[in-house]
ZAMARGU-4260 file (C-alpha; in steps of 0.2 Angstrom, whole numbers, plus 5000, padded with zeros to 4 digits):
<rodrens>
0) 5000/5000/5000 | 5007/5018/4995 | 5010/5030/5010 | 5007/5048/5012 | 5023/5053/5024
5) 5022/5072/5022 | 5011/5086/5018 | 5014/5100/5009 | 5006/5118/5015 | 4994/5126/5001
10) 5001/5139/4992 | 5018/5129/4992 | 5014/5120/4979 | 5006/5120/4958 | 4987/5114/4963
15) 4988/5108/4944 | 5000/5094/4949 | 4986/5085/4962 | 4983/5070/4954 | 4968/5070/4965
20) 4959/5077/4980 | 4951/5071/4997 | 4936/5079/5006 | 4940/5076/5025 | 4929/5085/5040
25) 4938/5093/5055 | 4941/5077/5062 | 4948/5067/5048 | 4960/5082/5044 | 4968/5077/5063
30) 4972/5061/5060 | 4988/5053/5061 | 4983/5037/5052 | 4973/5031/5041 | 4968/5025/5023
35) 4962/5038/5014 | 4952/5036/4995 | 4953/5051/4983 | 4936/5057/4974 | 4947/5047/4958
40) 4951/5032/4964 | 4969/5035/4973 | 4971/5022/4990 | 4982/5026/5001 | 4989/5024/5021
45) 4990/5042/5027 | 5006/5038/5042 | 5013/5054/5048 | 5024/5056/5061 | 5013/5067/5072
50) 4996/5074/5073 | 4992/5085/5058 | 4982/5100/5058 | 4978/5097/5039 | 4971/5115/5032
55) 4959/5117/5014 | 4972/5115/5001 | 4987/5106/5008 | 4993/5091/5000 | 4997/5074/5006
60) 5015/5069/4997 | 5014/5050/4990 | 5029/5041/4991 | 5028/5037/4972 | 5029/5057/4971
65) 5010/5061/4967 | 5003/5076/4976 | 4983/5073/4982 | 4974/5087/4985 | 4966/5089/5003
70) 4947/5098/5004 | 4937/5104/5019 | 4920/5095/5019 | 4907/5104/5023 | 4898/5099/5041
75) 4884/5106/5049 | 4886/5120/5061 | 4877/5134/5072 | 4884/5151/5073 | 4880/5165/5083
80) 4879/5183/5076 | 4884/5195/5088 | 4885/5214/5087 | 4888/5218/5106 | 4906/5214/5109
85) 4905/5212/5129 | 4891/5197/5124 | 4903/5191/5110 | 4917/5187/5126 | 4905/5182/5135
90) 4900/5169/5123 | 4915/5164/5119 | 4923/5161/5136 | 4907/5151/5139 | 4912/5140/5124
95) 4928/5139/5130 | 4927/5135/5148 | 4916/5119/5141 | 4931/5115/5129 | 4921/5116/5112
100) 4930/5117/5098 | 4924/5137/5091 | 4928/5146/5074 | 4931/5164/5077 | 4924/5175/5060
105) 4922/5194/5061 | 4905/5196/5074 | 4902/5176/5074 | 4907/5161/5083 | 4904/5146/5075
110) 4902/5127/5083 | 4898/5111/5076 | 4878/5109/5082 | 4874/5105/5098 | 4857/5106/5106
115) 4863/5110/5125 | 4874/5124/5119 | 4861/5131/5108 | 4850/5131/5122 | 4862/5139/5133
120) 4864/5152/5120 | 4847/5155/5119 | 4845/5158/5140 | 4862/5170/5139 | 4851/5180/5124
125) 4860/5193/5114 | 4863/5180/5099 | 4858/5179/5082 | 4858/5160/5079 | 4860/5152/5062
130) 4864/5134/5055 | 4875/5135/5041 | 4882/5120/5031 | 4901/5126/5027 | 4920/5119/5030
135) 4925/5119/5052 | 4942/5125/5054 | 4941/5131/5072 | 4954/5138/5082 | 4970/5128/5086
140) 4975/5130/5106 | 4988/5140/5114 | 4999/5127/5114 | 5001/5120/5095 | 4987/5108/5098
145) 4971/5105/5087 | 4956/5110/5095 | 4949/5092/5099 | 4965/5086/5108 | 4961/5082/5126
150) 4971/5093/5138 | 4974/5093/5157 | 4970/5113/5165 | 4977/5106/5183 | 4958/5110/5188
155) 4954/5092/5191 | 4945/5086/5174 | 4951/5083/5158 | 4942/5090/5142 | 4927/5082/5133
160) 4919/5084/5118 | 4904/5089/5120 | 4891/5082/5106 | 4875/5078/5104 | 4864/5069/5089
165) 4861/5082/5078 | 4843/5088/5078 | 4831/5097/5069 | 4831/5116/5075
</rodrens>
């Protein structure tokens, strides 16, 4: 089985040599390991040497040479619009003190859907809420790590993620 060993950043390669792409959700672009099956047919062991942090438009780097493309799939989301910037750090220091992965746009935070922390958004009011399908890329950690690694904060739990079955709004 061909391996992908290195990655190459976008913008630091000619997109016209991909011989063929992936789309991979959040989760799938952390992944140390793996096989991997490109929209064309290419099979192949993904075996890196340490967690990636895989961005839209990096490249995996088979060992025969061959570049495949790497896509941010689309996954369902909730954001919340927020013009009052007091509410906005607010909202975001109560998605982070829960340990939920967040994207931070101009006015908005986005989250993958999640009943409970809708519902606590609505209870806080102040938020616009939305559901958007579109690419999650939410920010990586203080330290170097993705998002979704479990750390320790020396406050006696470690971190979770906190999902739910998606559900109709």
């Amino acid at each position: 089985m061909i391996r992908a060993t290195k990655v190459l950043a976008a913008g630091s390669y000619s997109s016209a040599l991909a011989r063929d792409r992936v789309v991979l959700d959040f989760d799938e672009r952390r992944r140390r390991r793996g096989m991997v099956m490109g929209e064309k047919g290419v099979e192949f062991l993904v075996d890196l040497a340490e967690t990636p942090a895989l961005a839209h438009g990096d490249a995996f780097e088979l060992e025969d040479g061959r570049l495949v493309t790497i896509v941010s799939a689309p996954e369902k989301l909730v954001e919340f619009r927020l013009a009052d910037p007091l509410a906005f750090a607010r909202l975001a220091w109560h998605l982070g003190n829960r340990h939920t992965p967040t994207q931070l746009l101009a006015g908005a935070l986005r989250i993958r859907d999640d009943y409970v922390l809708v519902e606590m958004v609505k209870k806080m009011g102040g938020a616009t809420i939305g559901f958007v399908e579109a690419p999650f890329d939410p920010e990586g950690g203080a330290y170097g790590h993705g998002a979704t690694q479990s750390h320790d904060h020396g406050h006696g739990h470690r971190s979770e993620e906190h999902t739910s079955e998606l559900q109709s709004h």
